[in-house]
N, C-alpha and C positions, 0 to 999 in steps of 0.2 A: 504238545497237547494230547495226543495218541497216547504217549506214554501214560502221564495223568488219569490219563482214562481204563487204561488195560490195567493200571497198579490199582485204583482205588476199585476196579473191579473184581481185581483178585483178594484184595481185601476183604469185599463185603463177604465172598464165597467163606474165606476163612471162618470171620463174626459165624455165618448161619450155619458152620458145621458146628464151631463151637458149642452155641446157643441151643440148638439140635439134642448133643451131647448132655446139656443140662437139662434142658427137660425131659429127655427118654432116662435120667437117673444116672450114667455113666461118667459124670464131670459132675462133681460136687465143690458150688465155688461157698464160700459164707456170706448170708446175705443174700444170695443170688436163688429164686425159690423156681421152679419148674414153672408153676403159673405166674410167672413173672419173665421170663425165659424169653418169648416170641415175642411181647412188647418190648423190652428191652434190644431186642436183635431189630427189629423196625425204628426206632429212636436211635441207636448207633448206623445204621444205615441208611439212614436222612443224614446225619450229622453228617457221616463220611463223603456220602454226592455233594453237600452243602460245600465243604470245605474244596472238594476235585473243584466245582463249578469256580470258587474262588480263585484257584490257582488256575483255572484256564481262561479266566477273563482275559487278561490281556494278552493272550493269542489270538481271541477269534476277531476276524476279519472287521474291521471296519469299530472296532471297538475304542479309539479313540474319537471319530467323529461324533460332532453335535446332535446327527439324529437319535444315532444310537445311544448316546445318553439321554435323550428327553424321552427316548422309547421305556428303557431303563426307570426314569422319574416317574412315568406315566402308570407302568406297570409295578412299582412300587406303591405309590397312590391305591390301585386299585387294590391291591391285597391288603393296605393298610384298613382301609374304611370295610369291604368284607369281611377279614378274618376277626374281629373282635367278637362274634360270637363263638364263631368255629374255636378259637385258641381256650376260650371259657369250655366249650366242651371237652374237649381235648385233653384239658388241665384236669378237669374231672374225674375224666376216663384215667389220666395215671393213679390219682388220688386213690380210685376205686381197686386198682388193680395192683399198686406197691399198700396197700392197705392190705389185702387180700380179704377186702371186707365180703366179695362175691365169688364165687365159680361155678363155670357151667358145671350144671347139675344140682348145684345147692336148691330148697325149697325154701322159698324167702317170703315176706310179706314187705311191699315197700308202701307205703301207705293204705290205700284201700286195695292194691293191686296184691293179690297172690298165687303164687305157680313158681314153677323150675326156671332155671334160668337156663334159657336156651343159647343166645351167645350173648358175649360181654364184647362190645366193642371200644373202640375208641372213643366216638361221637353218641354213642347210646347203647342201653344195652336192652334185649328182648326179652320178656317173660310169656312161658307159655302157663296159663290157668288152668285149671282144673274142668275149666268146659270145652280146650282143645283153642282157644282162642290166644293167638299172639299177640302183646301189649310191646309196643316199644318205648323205651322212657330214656328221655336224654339223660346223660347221667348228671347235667347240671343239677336236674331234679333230684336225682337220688343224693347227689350228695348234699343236699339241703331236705332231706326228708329222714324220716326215721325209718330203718329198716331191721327186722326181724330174719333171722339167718337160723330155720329150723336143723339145718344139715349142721350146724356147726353145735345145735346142741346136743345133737346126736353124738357126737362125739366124746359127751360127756356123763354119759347115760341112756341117752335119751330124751326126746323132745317132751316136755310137761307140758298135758292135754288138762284145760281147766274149763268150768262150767260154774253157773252161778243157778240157784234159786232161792225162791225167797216161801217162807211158809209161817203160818200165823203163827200166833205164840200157844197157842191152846194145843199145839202141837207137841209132847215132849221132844226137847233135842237130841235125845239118847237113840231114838226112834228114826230122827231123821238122818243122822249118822246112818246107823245101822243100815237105812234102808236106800243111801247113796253107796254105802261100798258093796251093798251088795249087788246093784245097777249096775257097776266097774267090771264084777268079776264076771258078770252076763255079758260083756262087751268084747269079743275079739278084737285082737289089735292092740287092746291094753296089756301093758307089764306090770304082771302080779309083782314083780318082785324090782323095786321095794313096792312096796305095797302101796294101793289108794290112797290118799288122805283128805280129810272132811274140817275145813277151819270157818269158823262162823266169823264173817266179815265186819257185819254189821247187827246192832242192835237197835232199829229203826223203830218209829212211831205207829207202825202199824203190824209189821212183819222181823222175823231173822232173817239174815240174807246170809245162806250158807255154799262154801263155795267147794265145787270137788276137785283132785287134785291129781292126775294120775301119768304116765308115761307112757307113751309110744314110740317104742323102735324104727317106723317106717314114717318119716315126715310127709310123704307125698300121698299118704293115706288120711292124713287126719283130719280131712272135711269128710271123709266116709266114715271114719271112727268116731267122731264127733254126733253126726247123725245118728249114728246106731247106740252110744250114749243117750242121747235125748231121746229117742223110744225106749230106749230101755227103762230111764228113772221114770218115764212116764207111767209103763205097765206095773214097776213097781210100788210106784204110789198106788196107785188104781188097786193092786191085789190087799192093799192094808189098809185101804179106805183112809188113803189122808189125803186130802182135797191141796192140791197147787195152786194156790190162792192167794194175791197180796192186798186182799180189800182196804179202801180207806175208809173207815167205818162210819157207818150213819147208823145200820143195826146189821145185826147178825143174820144170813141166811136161813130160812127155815131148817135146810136139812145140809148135809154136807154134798159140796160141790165135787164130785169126784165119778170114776165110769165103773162100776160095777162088772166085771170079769165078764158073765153073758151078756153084756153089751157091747164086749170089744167090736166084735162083728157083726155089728146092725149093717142093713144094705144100703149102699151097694159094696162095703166092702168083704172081703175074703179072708177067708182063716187063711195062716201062716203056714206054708208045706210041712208038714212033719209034726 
């Protein structure tokens, strides 16, 4: 039984240098990806105690008696009737991780939740949000949810930062184009290149619904990027007097609904530094 145990010992030590080797980049297997690496070396080192514990059963003392089998049955029972959620998580958690649909770090939206992902576990994994708050979501959840993976479009370009508004018809389109990319190019954070883009959604019963199109390099900025967009196309409407309005019409306003430039900073608010 000793032996059993010192051999499948030295084993496991083997697997976690290997395992080690591949994800510090120095052992390249196919198939076999770095963030895949320490779950995989944890699932081979269950497997291998699973199977020592099998080979040493019939050593340990008293292991043909009747008690110790009903202790055996009893304690099989019990993980029977508990594990049926844990093993659903669990299954999850591989899914999530030989998918490589997440990694710490990625900026993700998993339904209404969005933030970094702080760790990925086996039974759940953590998102930290953007107001500093920790969300932990079983990954049953996530893998029955729809999830948005910003870091991964990054890799592709860059993440596409989009905005909708809607503006009457009395409004040329030419005008509102024009005066969405040039919102974009007031925006830090945005990548000029390629450049903005402006596609009219919708042709609605009362309004255009035009929507702006643009890229950001830093996913974990773009609820700050996004923000500073919408003041932006705001001030820009305002400076061209074209009122962000989607009325359903009974009659038209007397005058246009829009802020006039010496109003931006009526009290209590404050001009902008600079």
């Amino acid at each position: 039984m000793a032996a059993i145990f010192f051999f499948t010992r030295f084993v496991v030590r083997i697997a976690r240098l290997f395992f080690d080797s591949v994800e510090s980049g120095r052992v390249r297997v196919p198939g076999l990806y770095a963030e895949t690496a320490q779950p995989t070396r944890r699932i081979v080192t269950v497997i291998l105690w699973l199977f020592a514990l099998v080979m040493m059963y019939p050593y340990l003392p008293g292991s043909d008696s009747d008690a110790f089998k009903g202790v055996s049955v009893f304690v099989g029972l019990l993980l029977s009737i508990g594990s049926a959620g844990t093993v659903n998580q669990a299954v999850s958690g591989l899914m999530l991780m030989y998918a490589r649909a997440l990694r710490v770090g990625d900026y993700v939206q998993i339904g209404e939740t969005e933030g970094v992902v702080a760790t990925l576990g086996m039974f759940s994994t953590r998102i930290r949000t953007p107001k500093g708050e920790i969300v932990s979501l079983p990954n049953a959840v996530i893998v029955g949810t729809t999830t948005k993976n910003y870091s991964r479009e990054e890799e592709t370009g860059g993440v596409i930062l989009t905005t909708t508004v809607t503006i009457g018809y009395n409004t040329p389109w030419r005008q509102v184009h024009a005066m969405l990319i040039e919102a974009a190019g007031r925006t830090e954070g945005l990548l000029q290149d390629p450049p903005p883009r402006v596609l009219q959604r919708s042709l609605s019963d009362f309004y255009v619904e035009y929507m702006l199109g643009a890229r950001i390099a830093e996913p974990p900025r773009r609820i700050a990027v996004l923000d500073a967009l919408h003041r932006n196309i705001q001030d820009v409407f305002n400076e061209y007097g074209v009122q962000i309005m989607s009325p359903h019409y009974v009659a038209d306003p007397p005058g246009k609904v829009w802020v006039p430039k010496e109003k931006w900073h009526e009290p209590p608010a404050k001009k902008d530094p600079g």
